[in-house]
N, C-alpha and C positions, 0 to 999 in steps of 0.2 A: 643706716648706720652699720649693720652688718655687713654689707658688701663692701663699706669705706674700710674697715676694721680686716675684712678679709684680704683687700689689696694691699694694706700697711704691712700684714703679715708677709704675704707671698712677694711683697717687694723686698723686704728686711731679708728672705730667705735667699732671691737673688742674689741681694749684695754682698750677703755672706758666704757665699760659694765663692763669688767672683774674688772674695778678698784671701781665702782660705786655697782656694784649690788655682788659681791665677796668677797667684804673684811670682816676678821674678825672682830670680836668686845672685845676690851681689859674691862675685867672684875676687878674691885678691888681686889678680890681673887686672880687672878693669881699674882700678885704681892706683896701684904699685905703679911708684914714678910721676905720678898727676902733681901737680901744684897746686897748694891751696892754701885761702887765705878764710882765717877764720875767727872773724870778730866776737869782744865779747867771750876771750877764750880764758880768762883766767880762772873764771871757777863756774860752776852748775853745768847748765846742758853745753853751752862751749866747750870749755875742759873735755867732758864727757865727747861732741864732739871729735877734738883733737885726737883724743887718743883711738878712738876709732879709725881713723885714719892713719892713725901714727901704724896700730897693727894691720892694715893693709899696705903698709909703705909708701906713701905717699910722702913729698916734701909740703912739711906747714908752714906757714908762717904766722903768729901768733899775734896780737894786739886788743888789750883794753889798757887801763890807766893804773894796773897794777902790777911795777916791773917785778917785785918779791916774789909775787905769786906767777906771774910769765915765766918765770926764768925756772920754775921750780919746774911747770907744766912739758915747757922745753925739753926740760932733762930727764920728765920721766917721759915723753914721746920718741929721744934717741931710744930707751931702754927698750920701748915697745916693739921700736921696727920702724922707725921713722927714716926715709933717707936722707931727710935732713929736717931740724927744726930750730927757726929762728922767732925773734919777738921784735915788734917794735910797739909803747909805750903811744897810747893817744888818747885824746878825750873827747868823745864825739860829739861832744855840745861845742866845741870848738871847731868849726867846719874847715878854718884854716889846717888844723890838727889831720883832718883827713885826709886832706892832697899827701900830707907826711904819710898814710899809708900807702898809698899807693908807690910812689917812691919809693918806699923799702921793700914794695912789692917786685919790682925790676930790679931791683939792685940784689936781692936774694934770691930769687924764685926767678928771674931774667923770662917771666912769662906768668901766665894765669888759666888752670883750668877751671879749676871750681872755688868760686865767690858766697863763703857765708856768712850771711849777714844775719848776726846772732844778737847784736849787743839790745842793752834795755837801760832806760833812766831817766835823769827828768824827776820833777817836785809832782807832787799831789799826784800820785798815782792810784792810791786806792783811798776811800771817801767821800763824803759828803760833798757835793759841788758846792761851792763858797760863792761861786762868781770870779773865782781869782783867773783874770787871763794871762798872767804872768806864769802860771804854773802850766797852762794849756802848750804857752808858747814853747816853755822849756821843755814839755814832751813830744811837742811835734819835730824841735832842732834835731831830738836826739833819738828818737823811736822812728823818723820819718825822713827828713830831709835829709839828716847822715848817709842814710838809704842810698837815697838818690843820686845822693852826690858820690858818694864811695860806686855806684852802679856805674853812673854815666863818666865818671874818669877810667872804668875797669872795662869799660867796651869793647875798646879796639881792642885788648889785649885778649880779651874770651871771642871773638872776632876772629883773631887769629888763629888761636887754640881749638876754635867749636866748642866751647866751655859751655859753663852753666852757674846759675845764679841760684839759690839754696835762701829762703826769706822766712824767718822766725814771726811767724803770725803767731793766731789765738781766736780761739771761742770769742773776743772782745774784740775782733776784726769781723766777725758776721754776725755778730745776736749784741747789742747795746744793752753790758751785763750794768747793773747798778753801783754804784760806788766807783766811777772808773771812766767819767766823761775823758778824761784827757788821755787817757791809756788808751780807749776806744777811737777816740776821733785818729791816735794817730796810726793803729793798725785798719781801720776802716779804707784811709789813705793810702795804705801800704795795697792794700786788697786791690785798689782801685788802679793804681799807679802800675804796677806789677801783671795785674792781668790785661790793659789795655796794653804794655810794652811786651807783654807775651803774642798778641794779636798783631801788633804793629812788625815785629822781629817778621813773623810767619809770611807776614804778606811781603816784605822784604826780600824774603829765600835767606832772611841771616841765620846759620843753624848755632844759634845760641839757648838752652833750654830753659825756664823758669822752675822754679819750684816749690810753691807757699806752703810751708806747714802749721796745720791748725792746730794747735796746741792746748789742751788744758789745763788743768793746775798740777805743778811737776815739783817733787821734790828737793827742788834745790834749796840751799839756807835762806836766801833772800825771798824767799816767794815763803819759805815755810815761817819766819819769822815775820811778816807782814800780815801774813792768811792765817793762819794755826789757830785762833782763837776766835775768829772771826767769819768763817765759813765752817759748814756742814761738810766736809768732802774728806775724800780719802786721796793725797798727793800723788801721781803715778812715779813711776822710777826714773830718774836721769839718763839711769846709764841703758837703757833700754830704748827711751827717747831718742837718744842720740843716735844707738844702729838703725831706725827705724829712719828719721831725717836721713842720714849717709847713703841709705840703701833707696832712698826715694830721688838724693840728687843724684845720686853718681848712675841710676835707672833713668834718667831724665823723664820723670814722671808730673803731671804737672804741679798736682797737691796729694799731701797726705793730711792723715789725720791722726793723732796719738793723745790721750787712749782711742783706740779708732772708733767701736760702738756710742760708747759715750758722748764723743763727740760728734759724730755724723748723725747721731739720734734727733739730738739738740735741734742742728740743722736744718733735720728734715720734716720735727715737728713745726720749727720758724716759719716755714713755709706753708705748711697742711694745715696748722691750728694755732696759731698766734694768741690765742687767750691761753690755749692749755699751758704752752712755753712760757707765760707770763707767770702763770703759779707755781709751774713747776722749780725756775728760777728762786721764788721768792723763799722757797724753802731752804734752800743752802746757807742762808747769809743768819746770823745771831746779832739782829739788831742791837742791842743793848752793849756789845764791842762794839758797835759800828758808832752809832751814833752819839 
């Protein structure tokens, strides 16, 4: 037990050099002038997002299902340094809806470097499994096959570019958190889809880069109004999330992780001690909201 405890440490102390004294450093140049399309941009880590990109100069283009708030997001991205920023207005449970992004993806940005796929939604997200598969389905339309289909229409076009593809995971795509079967299955999917098309690209020679970010519970409204009384945790920042994602796609690294300890911890007890991960878990959640 000592010796397992010894290498847990010296492993942890690795990782943490490698993460502290290693990492690149994202330049406004690499960026300044890229085109990007950035789902799910009108409020939380999107938003946050966009405008990171906006003060690296980058052309955005914007799209979730709320033009009031796109249009607001828009105009504080010209402010930032944007070289240009447009919206188009879709709703990704409606997969017809998505080929319209893309479309306005040519038709504004007349190319594509970086693809991110931000957005979230879908019934029965957090809770008590019901048995309901109506709620399952409507998270996979729109957590998952949106994905996909927004990926595999934006191909050729990162293809052409050597682009890169930028993918909103979570803790609930590699550890099966509770209260969240249909949230899990469909980042589980994403995990799975994502990392064999990161495999399949390579063997190809197509230099398109992937890039899952594992996320944990982040401060946005919608995550703090659903969670806030119902988990043990402390929300990390948006807007810090957001450079941390930018600076891991536009580095074309495969994944990140944010908050990074906390969440690669997780991770890597899933794998070393799966009972301990199961207690540890059970502590965060204030059953008595939940159930």
């Amino acid at each position: 037990m000592a010796a397992v405890k010894l290498l847990f440490c010296s492993f942890c102390v690795v990782i943490g050099a490698y993460y502290f004294c290693c990492q690149e450093t994202l330049t406004p140049e690499l960026v300044k002038g890229k085109r990007a399309l950035v789902t799910g941009s009108s409020t939380g880590i999107g938003e946050q997002i966009a405008y990171q990109l906006a003060r690296l100069g980058a052309h955005v283009l914007l799209t979730s299902r709320r033009e009031k708030q796109l249009k607001k997001v828009a105009t504080k991205c010209l402010k930032l340094g944007a070289s240009s920023a447009h919206y188009v207005v879709s709703d990704m449970s409606n997969l017809t809806s998505v080929q319209n992004v893309i479309t306005a993806t040519n038709k504004y940005l007349g190319g594509l470097d970086y693809l991110i796929l931000n957005h979230v939604g879908g019934t029965g997200l957090f809770g008590p499994f019901q048995g309901d598969t109506t709620a399952m389905t409507s998270s996979l339309t729109v957590n998952f096959l949106s994905y996909v289909q927004l990926t595999s229409m934006a191909l050729s076009l990162l293809q052409e570019s050597q682009g890169s593809i930028t993918v909103m995971s979570s803790l609930g795509g590699r550890i099966g958190t509770p209260f969240s079967t249909s949230y899990c299955a469909a980042k589980f999917a994403l995990e799975g889809f994502y990392s064999s098309l990161r495999s399949e690209l390579s063997l190809q020679k197509k230099n398109i880069s992937i890039t899952v970010a594992v996320l944990g519970y982040i401060n946005t409204d919608n995550a703090v109004q659903k969670m806030n009384d119902k988990v043990m945790m402390t929300a990390a920042s948006k807007e810090e999330c957001a450079q941390v994602v930018v600076q891991a796609g536009a580095l074309r690294y495969p994944e990140v992780f944010y908050p990074y300890w906390s969440m690669k911890l997780l991770v890597l007890v899933r794998d070393w001690k799966p009972d301990l991960l199961a207690k540890l878990l059970n502590r965060f959640y204030i059953l008595d909201n939940i159930l």
